[in-house]
MDAnalysis code that builds the backbone (N, CA, C; Angstrom):
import MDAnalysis as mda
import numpy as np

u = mda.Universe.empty(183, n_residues=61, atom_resindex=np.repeat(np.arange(61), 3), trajectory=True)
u.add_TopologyAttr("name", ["N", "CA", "C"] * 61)
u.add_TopologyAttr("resid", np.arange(1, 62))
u.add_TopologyAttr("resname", ["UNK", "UNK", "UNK", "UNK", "UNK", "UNK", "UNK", "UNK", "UNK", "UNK", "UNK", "UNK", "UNK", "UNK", "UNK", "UNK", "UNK", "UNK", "UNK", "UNK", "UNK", "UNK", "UNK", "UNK", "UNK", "UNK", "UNK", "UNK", "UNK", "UNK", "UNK", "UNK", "UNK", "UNK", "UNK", "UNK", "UNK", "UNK", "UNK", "UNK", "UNK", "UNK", "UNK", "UNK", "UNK", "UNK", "UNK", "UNK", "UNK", "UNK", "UNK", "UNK", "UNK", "UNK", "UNK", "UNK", "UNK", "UNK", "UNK", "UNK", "UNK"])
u.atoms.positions = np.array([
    [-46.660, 46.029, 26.664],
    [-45.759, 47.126, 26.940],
    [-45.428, 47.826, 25.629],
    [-45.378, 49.042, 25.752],
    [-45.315, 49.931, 24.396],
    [-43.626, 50.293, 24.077],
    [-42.660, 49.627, 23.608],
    [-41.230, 50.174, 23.590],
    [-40.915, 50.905, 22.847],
    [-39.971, 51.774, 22.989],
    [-39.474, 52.478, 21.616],
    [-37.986, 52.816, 21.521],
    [-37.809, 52.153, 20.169],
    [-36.528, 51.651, 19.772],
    [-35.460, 52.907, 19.082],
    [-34.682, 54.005, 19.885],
    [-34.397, 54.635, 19.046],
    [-32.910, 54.376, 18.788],
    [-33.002, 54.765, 17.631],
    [-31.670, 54.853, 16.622],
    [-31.202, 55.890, 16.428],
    [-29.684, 55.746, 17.116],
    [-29.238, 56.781, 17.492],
    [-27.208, 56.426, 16.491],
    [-26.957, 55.742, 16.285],
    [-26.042, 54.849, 15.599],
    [-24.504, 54.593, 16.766],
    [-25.137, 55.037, 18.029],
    [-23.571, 55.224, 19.431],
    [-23.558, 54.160, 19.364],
    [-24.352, 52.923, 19.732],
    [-23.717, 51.655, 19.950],
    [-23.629, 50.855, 19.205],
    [-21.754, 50.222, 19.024],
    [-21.695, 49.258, 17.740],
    [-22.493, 47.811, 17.939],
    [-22.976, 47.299, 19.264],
    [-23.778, 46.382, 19.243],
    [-25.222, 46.428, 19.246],
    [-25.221, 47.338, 18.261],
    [-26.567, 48.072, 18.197],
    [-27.701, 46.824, 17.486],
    [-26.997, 46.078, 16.545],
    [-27.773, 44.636, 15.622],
    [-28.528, 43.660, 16.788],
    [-27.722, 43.396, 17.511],
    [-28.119, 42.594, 18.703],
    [-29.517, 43.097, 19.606],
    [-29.223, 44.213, 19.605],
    [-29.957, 44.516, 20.792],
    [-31.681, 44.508, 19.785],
    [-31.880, 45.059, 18.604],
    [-32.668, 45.092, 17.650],
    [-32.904, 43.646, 17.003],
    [-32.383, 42.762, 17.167],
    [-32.669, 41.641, 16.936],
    [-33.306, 41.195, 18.042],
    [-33.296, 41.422, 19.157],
    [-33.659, 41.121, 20.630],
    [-35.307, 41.350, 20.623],
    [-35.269, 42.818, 20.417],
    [-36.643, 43.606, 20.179],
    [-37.414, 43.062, 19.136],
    [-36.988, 42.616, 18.111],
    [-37.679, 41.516, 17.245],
    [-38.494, 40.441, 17.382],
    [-38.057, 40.105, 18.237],
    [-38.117, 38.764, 18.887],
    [-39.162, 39.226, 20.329],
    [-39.121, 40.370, 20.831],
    [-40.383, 40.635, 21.766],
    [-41.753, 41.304, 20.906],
    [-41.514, 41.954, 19.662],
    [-43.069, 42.534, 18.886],
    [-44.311, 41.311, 19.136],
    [-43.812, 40.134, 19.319],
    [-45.235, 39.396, 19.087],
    [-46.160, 39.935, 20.804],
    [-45.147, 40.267, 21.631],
    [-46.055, 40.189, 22.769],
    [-45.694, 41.581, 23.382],
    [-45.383, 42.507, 22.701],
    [-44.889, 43.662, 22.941],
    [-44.741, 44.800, 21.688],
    [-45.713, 46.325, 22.153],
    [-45.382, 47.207, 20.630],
    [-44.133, 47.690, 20.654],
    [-43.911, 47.183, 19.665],
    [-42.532, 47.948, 19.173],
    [-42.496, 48.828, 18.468],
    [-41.780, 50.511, 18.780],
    [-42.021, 51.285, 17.351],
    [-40.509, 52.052, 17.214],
    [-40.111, 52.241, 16.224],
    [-38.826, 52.431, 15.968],
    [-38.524, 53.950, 15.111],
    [-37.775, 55.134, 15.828],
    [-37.543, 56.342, 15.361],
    [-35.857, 56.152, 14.923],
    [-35.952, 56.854, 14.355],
    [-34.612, 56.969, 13.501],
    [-33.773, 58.481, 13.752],
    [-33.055, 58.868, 14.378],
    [-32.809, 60.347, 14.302],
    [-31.354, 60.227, 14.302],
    [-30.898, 59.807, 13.469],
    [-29.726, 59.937, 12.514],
    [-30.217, 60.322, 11.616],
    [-31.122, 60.747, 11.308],
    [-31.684, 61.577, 9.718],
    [-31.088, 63.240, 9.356],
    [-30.530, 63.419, 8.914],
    [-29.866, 65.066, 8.481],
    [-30.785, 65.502, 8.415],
    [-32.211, 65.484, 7.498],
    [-33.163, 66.147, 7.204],
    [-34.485, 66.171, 8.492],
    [-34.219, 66.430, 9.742],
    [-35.200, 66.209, 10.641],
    [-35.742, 67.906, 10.785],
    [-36.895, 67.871, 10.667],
    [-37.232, 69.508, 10.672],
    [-37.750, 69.273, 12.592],
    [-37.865, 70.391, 12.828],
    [-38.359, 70.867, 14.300],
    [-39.432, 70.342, 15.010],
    [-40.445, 69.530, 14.226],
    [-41.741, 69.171, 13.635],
    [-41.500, 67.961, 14.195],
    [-40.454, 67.558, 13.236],
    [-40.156, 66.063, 13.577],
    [-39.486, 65.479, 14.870],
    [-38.518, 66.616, 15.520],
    [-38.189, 66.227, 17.082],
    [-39.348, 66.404, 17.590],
    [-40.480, 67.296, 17.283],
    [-41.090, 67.211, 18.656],
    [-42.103, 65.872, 18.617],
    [-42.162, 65.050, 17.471],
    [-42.769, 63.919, 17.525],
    [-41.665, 62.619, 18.156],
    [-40.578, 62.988, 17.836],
    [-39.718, 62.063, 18.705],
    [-40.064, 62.239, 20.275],
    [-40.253, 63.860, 20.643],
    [-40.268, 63.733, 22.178],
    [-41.350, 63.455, 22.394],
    [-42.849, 63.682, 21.757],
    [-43.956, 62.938, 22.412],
    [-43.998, 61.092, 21.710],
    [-43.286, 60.760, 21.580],
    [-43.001, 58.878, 21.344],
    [-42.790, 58.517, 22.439],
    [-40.989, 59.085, 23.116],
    [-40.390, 58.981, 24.160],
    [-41.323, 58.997, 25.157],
    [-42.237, 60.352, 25.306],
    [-42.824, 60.323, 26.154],
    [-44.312, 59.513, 26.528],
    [-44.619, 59.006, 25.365],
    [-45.530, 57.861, 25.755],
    [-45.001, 56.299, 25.470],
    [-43.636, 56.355, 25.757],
    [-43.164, 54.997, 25.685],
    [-43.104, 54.186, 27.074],
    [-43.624, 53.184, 27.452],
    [-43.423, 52.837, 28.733],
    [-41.572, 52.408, 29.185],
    [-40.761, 51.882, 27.800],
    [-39.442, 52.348, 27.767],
    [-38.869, 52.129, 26.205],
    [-38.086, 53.288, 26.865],
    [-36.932, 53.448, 25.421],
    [-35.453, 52.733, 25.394],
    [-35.593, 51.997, 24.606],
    [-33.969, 51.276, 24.338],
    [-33.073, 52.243, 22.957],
    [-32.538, 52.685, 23.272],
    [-31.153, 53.157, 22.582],
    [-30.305, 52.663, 21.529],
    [-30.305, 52.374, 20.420],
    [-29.699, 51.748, 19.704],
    [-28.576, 52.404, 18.654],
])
């Protein structure tokens, strides 16, 4: 299963849940976007939305 882990900084039990996902990479891709970044050009959302969109699911972090 292809997940994708985004970081978003809303949830304070955000460590947990990313420690969780850690612990599934051996039998599961994990790939992790960051968009708390100030410097995200236009370029760069639209690679966030085609991630999302080939993620079989996205967890929220």
């Amino acid at each position: 299963m292809h997940i994708l882990q985004l970081n978003t900084g809303l949830f304070p039990d955000a460590q947990t849940v990313i420690a969780a996902l850690r612990q599934a990479t051996p039998a599961h891709r994990v790939d992790v976007v960051d968009i708390r970044r100030p410097d995200l050009q236009q370029s760069d959302w639209d690679g966030v939305i085609a991630a999302i969109l080939a993620a079989d699911l996205v967890v929220s972090t």
